[in-house]
C-alpha positions in Angstrom: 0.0 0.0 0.0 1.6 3.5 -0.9 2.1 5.9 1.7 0.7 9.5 1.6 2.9 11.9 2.5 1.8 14.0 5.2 1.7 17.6 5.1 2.2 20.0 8.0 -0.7 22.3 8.1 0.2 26.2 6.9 -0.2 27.8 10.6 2.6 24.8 12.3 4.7 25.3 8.9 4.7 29.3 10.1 5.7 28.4 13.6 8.5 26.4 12.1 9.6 29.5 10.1 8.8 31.8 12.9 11.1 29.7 15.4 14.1 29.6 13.0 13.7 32.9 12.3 13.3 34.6 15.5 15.7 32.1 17.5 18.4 33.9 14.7 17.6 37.3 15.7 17.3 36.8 19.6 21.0 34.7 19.4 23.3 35.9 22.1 25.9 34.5 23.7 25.8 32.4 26.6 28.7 31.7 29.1 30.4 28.8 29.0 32.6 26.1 31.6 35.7 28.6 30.3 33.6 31.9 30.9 31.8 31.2 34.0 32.2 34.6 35.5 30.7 35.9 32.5 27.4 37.7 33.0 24.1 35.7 32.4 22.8 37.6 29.5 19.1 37.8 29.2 16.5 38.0 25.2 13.9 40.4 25.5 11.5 41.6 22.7 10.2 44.9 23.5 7.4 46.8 22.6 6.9 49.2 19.4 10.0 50.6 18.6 10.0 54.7 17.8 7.7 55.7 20.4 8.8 57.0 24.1 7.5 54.2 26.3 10.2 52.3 24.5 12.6 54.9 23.5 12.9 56.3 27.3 12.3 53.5 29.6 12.0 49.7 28.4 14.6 49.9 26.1 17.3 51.9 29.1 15.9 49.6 31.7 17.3 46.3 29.7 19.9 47.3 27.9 21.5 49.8 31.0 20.1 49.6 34.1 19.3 46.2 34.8 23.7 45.7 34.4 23.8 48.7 37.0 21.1 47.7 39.3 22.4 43.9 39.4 26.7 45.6 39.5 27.2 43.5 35.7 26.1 40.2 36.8 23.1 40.5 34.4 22.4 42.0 31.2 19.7 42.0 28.7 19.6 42.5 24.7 16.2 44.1 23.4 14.6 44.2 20.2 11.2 46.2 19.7 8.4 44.6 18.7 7.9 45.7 15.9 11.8 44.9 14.8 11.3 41.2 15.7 9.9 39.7 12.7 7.2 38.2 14.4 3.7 38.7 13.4 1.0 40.0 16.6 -0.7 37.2 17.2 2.2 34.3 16.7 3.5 36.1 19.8 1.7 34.3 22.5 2.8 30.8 21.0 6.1 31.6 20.7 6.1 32.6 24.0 4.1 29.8 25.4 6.8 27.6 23.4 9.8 29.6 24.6 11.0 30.5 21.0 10.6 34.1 22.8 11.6 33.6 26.5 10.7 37.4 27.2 8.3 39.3 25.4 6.0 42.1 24.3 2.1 41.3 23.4 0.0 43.8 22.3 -3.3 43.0 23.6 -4.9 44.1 20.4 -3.2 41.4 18.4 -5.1 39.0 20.6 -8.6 40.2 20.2 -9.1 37.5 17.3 -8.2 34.7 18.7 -8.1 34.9 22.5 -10.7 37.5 22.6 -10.6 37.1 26.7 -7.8 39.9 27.0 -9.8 42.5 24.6 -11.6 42.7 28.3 -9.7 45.9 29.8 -9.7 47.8 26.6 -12.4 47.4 24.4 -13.6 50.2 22.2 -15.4 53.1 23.8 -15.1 51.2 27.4 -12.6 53.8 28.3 -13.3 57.5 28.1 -10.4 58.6 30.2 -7.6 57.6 31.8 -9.0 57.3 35.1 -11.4 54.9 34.0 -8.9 52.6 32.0 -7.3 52.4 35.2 -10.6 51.0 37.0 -11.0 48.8 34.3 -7.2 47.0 33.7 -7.4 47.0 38.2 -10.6 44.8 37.6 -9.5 42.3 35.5 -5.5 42.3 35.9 -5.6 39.2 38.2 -7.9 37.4 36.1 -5.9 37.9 32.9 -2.8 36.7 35.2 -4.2 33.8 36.1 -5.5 32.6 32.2 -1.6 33.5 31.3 -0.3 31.2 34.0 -2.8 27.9 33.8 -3.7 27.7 30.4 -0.2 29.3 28.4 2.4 28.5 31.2 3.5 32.7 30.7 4.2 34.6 33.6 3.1 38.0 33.6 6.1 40.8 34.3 4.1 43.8 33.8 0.7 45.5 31.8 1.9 49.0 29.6 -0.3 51.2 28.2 0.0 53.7 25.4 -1.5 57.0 24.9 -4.9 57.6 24.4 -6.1 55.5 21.1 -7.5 58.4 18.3 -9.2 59.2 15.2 -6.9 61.3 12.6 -8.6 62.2 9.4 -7.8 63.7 6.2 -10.9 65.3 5.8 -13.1 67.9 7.8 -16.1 66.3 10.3 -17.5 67.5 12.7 -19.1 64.6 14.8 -18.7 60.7 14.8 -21.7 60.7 12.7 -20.5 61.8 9.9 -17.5 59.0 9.4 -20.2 57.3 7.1 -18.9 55.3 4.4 -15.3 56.4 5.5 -12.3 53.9 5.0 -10.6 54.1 8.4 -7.4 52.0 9.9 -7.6 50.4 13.2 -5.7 47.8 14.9 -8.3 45.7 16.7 -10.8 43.6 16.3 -12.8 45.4 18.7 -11.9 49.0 17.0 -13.3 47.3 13.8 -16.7 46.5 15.6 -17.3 50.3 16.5 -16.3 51.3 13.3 -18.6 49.6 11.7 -21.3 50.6 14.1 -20.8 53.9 12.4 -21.2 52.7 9.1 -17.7 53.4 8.1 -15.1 50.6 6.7 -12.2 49.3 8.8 -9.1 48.4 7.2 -6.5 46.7 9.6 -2.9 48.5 8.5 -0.1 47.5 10.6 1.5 50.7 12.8 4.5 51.4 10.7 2.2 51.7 7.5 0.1 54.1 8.9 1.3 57.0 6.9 1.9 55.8 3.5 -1.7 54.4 3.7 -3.3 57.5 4.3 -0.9 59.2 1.1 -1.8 56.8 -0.7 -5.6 56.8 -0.5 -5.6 53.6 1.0 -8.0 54.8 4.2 -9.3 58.0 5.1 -9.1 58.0 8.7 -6.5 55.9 11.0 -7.0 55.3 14.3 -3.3 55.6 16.7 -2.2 57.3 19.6 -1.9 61.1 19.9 1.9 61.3 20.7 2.3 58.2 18.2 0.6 59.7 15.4 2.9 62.9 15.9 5.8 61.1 15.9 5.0 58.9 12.6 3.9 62.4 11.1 0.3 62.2 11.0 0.3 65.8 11.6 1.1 66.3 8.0 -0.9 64.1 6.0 -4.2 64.5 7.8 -6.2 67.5 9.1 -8.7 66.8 11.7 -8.2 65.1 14.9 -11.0 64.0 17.5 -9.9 64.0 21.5 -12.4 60.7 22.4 -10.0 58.1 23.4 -11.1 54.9 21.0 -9.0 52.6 23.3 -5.4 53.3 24.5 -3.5 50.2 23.2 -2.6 48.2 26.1 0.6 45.6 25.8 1.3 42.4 28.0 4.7 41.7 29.2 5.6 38.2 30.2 7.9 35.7 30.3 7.5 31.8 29.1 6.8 30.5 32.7 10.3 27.6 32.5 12.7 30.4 31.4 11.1 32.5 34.6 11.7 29.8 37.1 15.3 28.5 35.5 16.4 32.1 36.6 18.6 32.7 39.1 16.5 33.6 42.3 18.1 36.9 43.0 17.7 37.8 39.1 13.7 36.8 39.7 13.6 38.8 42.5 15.5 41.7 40.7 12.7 41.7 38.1 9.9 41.3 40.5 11.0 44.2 42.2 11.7 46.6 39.2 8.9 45.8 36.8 6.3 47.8 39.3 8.1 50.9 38.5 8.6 50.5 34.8 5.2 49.7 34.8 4.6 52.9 36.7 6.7 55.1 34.8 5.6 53.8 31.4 1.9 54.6 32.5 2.7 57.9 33.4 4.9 58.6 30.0 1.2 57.6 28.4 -1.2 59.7 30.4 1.5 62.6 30.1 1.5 62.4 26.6 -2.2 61.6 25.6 -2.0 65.5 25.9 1.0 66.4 24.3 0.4 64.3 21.8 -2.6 66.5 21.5 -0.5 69.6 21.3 1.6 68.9 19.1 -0.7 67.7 16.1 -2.6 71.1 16.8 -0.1 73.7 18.2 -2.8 74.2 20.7 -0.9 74.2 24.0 2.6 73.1 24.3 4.8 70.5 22.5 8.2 69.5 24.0 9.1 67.2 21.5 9.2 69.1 18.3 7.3 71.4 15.8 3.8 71.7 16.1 1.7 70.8 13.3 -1.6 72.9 12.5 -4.0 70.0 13.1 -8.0 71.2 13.9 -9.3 69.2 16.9 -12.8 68.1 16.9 -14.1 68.0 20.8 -16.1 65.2 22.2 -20.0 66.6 22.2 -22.5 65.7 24.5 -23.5 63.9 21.3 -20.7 62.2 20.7 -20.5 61.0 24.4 -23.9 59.1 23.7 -22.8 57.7 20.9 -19.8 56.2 22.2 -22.5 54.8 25.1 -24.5 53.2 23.0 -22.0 51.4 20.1 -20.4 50.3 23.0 -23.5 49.0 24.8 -25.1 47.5 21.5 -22.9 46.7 19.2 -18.9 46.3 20.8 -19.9 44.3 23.8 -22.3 42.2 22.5 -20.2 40.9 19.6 -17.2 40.2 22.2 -19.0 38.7 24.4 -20.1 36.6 21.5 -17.0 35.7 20.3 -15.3 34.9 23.8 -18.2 32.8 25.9 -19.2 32.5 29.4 -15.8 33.1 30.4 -16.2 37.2 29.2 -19.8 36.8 30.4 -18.6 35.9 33.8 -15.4 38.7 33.5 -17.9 41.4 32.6 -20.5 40.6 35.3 -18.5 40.0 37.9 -15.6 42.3 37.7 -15.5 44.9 34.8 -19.3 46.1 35.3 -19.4 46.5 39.1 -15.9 48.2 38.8 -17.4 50.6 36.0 -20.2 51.5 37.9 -18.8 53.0 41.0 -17.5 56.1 38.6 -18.4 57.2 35.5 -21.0 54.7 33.4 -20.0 53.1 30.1 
């Protein structure tokens, strides 16, 4: 009887590729019997590169200060993100596998197929910063725990970016009138509230932002305010609108064996410092969900660089109400649709009660 040759399916052939590929450009050297003095050098992927939560603080932390805060016995080599090779949602397997022993997820890659951590920032939950806060506080231990049992990744600390927000080429006044406009988002969950506008999500990948806008490709794209500044939004679009759409929030973690093979001390190290990157890294955001502001319009002050000329559309009353209601009839209900009892249960028991002892979704 002949036998069939078997064919690896095209998402394990892409993990094979992935490994190879990724295992190449997170090599480093590693001590040897000769060289055991040698520091223990550690392979982290960061988050997006270009933007100052990297630029000033994960990228220092690794690559300086965790050599100064340990006196050299450890050091670290960091890639962004968005440098690695690695497409968003491969990221969780590869860390799960330990291809990537230390890592970067952005949440919003996940939306798709582990819709469970869309939970703290879905579309129009968030209309400030104070409430993003209530809502990550809610649900961070549960996200933790589904990490640890069912991926075997420890989590090392929860980033967030500047306020998520609308950039468009052409005037508007209200969200209304983004009808039958092509705009970029990132998310599952941003598509969902597009679409409850009746406009047309594309999904464009960060550094392609600009050139699809030049080109026509969309209309609108959806980024953060200091992020769309520094990829020079400013000078391809005209209108911006100040209601956070989410805020872009980024998981890092560590494939649970390479945590515990770790030296105690160099566990402890981390455990101790991530709390403060953390810290800084959300401050950096909240900071700059303003400046970013700023410096598209030149309203206000912008530390970074030249203002652009950029005409802010305010949040109505109107607006406001929208944001309510896609959220309440069309963003949540399709999550909790694609995700299951276990959203149901996270959104009953945690996010809701949480929500409702300040401002109402």
């Amino acid at each position: 009887m002949p036998v069939r040759p078997v064919h690896a399916s095209p998402r394990r052939s892409r993990i094979h590729l992935l490994t190879a590929l990724v295992g190449l450009l997170l090599a480093c050297p590693t001590p040897t019997a000769t060289a055991k003095d040698a520091p223990l050098k550690l392979r982290i992927v960061g988050g997006l590169g270009g933007v100052h939560q990297y630029i000033r603080h994960e990228e220092p932390f690794w690559s300086r200060d965790l050599a100064r805060l340990s006196q050299g016995k450890y050091t670290a080599d960091i890639v962004p993100f968005d440098n690695a090779g690695v497409p968003g949602n491969d990221m969780l397997r590869l860390i799960e596998l330990g291809v990537v022993p230390f890592g970067t997820l952005l949440m919003s890659s996940l939306h798709g197929t582990q819709p469970t951590y869309a939970a703290p920032d879905l579309a129009g939950l968030n209309p400030d910063f104070a409430t993003l806060k209530k809502s990550v506080a809610a649900v961070r231990n549960a996200l933790e725990m589904r990490l640890r049992t069912q991926h075997r990744i420890q989590l090392l600390a929860l980033y967030t970016y500047p306020a998520q927000v609308l950039f468009c080429k052409q005037a508007f006044g209200t969200l209304t009138e983004l009808k039958g406009r092509r705009v970029r988002v990132s998310s599952l969950s941003q598509s969902d509230f597009f679409q409850a506008l009746d406009a047309v999500p594309v999904l464009t990948p960060f550094r392609q932002v600009v050139a699809h806008v030049r080109s026509g490709d969309v209309d609108c794209a959806v980024t953060g305010t200091m992020s769309g500044y520094t990829l020079g939004l400013q000078q391809v679009t005209t209108h911006i609108h100040s209601l956070p759409i989410t805020w872009g929030l980024a998981i890092f973690a560590a494939n649970k064996t390479a945590w515990d093979s770790l030296p105690p001390e160099l566990r402890a190290l981390i455990s101790r410092e991530m709390p403060r990157l953390e810290a800084a890294v959300w401050q950096e955001s909240e900071r700059e969900t303003d400046e970013g502001l700023a410096c598209n319009t030149g309203v206000g002050d912008c530390p970074v660089g030249p203002a652009g000329r950029m005409n802010v559309v305010s949040t109505s009353a109107a607006d406001e109400a929208l944001r309510r209601q896609v959220l309440r009839q069309t963003v949540l209900p399709r999550w909790l649709a694609r995700c299951g009892p276990d959203c149901t249960s996270i959104w009953q028991q945690a996010l809701e009660p949480a929500l409702k002892t300040g401002r109402s979704p």
